[in-house]
GUFI-353988 format. One line per field, with one value per residue: residue number from 1; chain; residue in one letter; x, y, z of N, C-alpha, C, O, CB in turn. Coordinates in pm, 1 decimal. Glycine has a CB too. Layout:
N
i: c(NUM/...)
ch: c(A/...)
aa: c(A/...)
n.east: c(X/...)
n.north: c(Y/...)
n.up: c(Z/...)
ca.east: c(X/...)
ca.north: c(Y/...)
ca.up: c(Z/...)
c.east: c(X/...)
c.north: c(Y/...)
c.up: c(Z/...)
o.east: c(X/...)
o.north: c(Y/...)
o.up: c(Z/...)
cb.east: c(X/...)
cb.north: c(Y/...)
cb.up: c(Z/...)
//
This chain:
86
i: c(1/2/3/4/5/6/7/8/9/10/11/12/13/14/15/16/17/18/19/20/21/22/23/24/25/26/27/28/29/30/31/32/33/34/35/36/37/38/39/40/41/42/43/44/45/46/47/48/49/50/51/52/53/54/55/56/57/58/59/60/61/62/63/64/65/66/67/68/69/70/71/72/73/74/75/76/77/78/79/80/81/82/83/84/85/86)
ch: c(A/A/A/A/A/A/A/A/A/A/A/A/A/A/A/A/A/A/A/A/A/A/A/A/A/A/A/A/A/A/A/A/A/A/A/A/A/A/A/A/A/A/A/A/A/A/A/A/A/A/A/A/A/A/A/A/A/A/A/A/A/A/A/A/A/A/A/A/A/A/A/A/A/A/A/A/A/A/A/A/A/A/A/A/A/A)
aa: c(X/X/X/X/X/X/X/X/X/X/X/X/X/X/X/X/X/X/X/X/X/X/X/X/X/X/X/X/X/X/X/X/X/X/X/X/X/X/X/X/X/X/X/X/X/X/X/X/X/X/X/X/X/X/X/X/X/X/X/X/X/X/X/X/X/X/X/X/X/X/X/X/X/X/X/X/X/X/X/X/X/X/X/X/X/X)
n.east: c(9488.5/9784.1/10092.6/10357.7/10784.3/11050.2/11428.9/11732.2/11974.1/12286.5/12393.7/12149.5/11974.8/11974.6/11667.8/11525.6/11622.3/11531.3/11301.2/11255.6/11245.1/11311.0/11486.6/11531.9/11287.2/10949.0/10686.7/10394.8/10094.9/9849.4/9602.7/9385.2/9076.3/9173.0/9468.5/9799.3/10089.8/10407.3/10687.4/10947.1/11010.5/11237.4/11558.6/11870.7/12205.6/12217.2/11945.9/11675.8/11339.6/11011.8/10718.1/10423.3/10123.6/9741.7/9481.3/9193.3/8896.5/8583.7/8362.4/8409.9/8563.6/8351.5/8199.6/8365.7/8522.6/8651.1/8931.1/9003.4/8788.4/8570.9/8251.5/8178.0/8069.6/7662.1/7507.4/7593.0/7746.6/7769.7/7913.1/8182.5/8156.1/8215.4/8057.5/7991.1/7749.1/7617.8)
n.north: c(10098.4/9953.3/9849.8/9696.7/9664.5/9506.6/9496.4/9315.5/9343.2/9431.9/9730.4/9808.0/10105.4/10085.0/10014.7/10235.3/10376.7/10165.7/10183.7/10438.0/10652.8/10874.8/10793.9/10960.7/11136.5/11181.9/11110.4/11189.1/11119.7/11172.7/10883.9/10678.2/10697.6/10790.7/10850.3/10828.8/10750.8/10703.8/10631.8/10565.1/10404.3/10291.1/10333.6/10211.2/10164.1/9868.5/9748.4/9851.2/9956.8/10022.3/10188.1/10178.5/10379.5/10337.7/10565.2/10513.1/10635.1/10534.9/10652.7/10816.1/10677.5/10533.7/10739.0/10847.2/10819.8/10535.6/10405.9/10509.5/10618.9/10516.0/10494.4/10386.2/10081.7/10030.0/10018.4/10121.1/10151.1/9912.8/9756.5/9763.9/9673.9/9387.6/9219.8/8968.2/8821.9/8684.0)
n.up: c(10442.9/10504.5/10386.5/10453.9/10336.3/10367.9/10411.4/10456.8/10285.7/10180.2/10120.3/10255.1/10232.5/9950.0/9862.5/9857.9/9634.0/9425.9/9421.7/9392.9/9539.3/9799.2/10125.4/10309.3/10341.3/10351.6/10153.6/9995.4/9751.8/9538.9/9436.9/9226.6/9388.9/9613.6/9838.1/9874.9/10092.9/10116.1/10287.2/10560.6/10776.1/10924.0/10843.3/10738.2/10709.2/10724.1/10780.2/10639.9/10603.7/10404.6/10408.1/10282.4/10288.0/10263.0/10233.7/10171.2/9930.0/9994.5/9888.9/9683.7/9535.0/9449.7/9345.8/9087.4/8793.3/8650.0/8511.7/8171.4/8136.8/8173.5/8323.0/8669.7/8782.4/8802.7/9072.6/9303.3/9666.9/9779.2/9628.8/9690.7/9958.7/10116.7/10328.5/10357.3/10290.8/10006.0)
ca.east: c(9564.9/9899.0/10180.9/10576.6/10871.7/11153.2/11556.0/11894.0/12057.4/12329.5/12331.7/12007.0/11927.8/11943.3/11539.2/11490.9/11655.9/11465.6/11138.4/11240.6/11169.2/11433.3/11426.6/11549.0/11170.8/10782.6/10628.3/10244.6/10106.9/9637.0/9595.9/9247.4/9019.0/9253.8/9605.4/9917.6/10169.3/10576.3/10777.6/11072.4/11027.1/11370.7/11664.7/11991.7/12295.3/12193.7/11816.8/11568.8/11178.7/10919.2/10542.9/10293.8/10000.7/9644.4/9382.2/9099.7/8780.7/8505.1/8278.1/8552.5/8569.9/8199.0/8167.7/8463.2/8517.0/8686.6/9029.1/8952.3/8624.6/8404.3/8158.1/8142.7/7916.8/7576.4/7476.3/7618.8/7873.2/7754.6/7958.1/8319.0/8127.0/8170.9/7979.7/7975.8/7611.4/7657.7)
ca.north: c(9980.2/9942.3/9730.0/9740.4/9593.3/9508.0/9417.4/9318.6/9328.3/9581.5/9841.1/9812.0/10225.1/10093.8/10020.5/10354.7/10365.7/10050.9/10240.0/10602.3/10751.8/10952.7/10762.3/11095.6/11178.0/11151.9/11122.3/11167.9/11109.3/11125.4/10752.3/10668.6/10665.8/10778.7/10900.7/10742.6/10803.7/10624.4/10657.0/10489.9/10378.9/10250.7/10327.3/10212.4/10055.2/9685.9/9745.6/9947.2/9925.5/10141.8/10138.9/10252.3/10343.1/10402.6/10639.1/10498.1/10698.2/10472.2/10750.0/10922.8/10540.4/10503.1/10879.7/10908.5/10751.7/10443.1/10437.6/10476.0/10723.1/10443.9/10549.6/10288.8/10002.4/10067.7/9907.4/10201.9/10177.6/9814.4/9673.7/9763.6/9622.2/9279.1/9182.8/8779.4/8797.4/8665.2)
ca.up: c(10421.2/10556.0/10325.2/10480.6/10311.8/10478.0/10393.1/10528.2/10177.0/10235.4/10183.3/10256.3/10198.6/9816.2/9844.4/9811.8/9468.0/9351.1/9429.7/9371.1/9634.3/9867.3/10244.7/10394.6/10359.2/10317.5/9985.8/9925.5/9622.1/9507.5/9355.1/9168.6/9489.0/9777.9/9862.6/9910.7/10154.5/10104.6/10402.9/10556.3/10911.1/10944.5/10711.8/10786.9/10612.5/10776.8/10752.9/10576.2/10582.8/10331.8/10443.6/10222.4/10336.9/10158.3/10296.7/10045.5/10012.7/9893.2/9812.8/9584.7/9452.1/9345.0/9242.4/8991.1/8665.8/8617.3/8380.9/8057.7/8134.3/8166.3/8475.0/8757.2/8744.2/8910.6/9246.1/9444.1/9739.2/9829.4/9524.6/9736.1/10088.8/10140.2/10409.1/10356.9/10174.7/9785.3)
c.east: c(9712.1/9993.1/10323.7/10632.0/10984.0/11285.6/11635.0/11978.9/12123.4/12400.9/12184.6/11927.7/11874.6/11768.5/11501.4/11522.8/11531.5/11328.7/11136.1/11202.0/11321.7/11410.7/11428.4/11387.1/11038.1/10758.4/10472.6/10197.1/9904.0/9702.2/9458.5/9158.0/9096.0/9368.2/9711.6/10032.8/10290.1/10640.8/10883.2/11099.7/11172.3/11467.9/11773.8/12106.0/12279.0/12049.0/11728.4/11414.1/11120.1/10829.8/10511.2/10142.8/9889.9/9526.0/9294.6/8965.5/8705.1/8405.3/8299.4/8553.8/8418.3/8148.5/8256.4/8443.5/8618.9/8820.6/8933.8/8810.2/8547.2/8350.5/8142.6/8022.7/7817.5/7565.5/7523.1/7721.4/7898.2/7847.1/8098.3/8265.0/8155.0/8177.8/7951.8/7806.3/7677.9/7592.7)
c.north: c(10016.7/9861.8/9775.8/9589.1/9618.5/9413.9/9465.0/9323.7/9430.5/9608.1/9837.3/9964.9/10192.5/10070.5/10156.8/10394.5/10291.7/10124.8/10419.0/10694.6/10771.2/10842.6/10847.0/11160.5/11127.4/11163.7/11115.0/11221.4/11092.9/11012.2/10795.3/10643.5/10710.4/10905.2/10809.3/10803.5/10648.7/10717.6/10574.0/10456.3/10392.2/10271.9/10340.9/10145.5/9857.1/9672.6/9848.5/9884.0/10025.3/10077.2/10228.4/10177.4/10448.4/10443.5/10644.7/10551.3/10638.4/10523.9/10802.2/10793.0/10464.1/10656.8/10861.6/10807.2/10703.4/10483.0/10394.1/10566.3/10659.4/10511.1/10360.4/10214.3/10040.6/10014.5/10044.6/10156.2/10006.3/9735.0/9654.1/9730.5/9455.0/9230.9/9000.4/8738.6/8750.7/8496.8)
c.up: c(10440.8/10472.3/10390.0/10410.1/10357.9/10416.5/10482.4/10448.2/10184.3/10109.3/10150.3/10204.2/10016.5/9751.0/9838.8/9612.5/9395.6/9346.1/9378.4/9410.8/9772.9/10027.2/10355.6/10393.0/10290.1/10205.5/9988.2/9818.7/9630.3/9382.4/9302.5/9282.7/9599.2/9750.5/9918.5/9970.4/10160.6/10204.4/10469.0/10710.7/10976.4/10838.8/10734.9/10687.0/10628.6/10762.6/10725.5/10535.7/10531.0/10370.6/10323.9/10283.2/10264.3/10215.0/10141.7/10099.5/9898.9/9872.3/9668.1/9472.5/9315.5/9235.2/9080.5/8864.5/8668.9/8536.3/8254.7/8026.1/8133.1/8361.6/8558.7/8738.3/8841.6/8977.9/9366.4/9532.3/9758.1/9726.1/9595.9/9885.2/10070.6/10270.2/10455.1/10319.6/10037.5/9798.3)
o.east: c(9752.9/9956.3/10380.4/10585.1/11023.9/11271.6/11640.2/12091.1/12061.6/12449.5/12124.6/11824.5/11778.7/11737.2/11390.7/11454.1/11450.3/11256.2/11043.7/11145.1/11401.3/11292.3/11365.8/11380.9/11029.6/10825.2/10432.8/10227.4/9843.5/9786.0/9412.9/9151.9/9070.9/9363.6/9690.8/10082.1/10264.9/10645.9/10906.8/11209.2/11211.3/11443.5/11816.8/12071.5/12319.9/12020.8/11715.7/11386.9/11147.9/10824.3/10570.4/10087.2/9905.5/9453.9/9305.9/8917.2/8720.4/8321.9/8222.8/8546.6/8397.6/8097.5/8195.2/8349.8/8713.6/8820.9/8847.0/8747.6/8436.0/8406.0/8107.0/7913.0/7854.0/7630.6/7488.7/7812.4/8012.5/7849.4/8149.7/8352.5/8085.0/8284.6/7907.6/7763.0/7781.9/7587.3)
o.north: c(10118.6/9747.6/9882.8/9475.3/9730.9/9297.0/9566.3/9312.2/9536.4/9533.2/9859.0/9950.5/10246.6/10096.1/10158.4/10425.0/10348.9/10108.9/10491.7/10792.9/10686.2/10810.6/10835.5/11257.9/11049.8/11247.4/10998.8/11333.2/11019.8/11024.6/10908.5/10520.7/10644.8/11006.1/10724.2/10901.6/10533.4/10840.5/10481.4/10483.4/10477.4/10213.0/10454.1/10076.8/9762.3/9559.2/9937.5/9791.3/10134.3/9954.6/10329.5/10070.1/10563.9/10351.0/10720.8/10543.6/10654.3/10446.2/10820.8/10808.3/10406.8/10674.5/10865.8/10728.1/10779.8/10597.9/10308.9/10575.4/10699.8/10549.2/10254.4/10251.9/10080.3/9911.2/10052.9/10107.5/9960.7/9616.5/9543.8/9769.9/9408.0/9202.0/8943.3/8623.6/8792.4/8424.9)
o.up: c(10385.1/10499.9/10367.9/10410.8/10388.4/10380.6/10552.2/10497.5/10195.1/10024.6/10045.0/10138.7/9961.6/9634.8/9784.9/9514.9/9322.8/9247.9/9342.3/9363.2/9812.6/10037.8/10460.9/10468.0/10194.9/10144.8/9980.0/9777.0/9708.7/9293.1/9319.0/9287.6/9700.3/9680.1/10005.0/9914.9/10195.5/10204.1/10391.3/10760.0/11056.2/10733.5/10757.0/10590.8/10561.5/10723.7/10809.6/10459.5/10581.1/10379.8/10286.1/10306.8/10224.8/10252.4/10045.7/10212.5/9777.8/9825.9/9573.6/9350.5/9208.5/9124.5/8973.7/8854.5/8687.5/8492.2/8235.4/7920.5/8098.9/8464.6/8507.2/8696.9/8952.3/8962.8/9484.3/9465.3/9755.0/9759.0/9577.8/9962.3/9980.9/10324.3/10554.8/10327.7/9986.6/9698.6)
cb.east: c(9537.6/9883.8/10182.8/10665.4/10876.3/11080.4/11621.4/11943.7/12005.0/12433.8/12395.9/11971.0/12063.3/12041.6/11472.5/11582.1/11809.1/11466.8/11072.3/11203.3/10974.4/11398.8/11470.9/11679.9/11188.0/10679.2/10686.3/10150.1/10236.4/9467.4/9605.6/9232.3/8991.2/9356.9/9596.3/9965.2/10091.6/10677.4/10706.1/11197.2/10978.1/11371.5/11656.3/11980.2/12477.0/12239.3/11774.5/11637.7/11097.3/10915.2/10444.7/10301.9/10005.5/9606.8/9442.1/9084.9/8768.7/8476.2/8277.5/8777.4/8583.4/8026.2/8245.4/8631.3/8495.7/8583.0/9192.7/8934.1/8575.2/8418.0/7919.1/8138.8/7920.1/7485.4/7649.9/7498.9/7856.4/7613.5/7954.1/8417.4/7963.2/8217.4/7874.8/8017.8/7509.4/7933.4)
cb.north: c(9920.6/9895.3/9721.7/9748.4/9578.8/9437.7/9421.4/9206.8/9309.8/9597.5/9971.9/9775.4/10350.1/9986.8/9950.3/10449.9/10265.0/9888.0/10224.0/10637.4/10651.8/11179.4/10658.5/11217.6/11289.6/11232.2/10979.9/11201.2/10959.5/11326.6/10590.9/10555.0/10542.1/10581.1/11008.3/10677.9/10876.9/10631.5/10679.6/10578.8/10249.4/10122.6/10414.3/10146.3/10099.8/9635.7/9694.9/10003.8/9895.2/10185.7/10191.4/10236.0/10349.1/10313.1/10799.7/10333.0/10879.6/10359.4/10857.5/10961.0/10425.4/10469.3/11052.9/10915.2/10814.7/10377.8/10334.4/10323.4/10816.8/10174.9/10651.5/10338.7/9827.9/10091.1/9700.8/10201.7/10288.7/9783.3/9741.0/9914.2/9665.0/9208.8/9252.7/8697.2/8963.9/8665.1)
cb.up: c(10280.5/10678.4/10132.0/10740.9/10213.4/10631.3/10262.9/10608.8/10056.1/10390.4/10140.7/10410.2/10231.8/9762.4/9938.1/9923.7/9435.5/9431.3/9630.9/9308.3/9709.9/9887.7/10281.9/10310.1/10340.3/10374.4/9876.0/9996.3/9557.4/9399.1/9444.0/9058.8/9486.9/9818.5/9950.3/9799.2/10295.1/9922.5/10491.9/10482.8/10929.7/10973.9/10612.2/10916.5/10662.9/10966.5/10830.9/10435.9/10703.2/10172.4/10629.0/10033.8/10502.8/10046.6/10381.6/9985.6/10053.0/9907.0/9885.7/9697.8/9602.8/9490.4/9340.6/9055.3/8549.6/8561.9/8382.0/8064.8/8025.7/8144.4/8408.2/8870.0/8749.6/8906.5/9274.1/9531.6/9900.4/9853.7/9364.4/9707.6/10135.8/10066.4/10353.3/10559.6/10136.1/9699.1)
//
C-alpha cells in the first residue's frame, strides 16, 4: 500500500517536523504485520511530498498475536481475502 501527502505551505520542508521524521532521508520502521517505509520524494521550500509505503505480510498477519495477546480469530488467511463472496 502506497499513501503520499503532499504541500505548498511554505516552508513546506516543515512536514517533516509535523511527522518526525528527517526528509534528508529514509526511515523504515516493523509495524504489526509488515514494515513501513517514510520517505520524501520531493522536499523543497515550495513543495514537499512524504510517501509511506506498507509491505504487508498476510501470513505474519494471521500467524502473530493480535494487540493485547489475544490470538487471531480462526478462519485462517481467508478472513483478510475479500474476494466479493459474503
Amino acid at each position: 500500500m502506497l499513501l503520499t501527502v503532499n504541500t505548498t505551505y511554505q516552508p513546506a520542508t516543515d512536514l517533516g517536523f509535523l511527522l518526525h521524521k528527517n526528509p534528508a532521508r529514509a526511515h523504515t520502521f516493523e509495524v504489526f504485520g509488515g514494515i513501513a517505509h517514510v520517505f520524501y520524494p520531493e522536499a523543497s521550500e515550495t513543495r514537499c511530498t512524504v510517501a509511506l509505503l506498507l509491505e504487508i505480510d498476510a501470513i505474519d498477519l494471521v500467524r502473530r498475536r493480535g494487540p493485547g495477546g489475544r490470538a487471531p480469530a480462526a478462519g485462517g488467511v481467508d478472513q483478510y481475502v475479500a474476494d466479493g463472496r459474503r
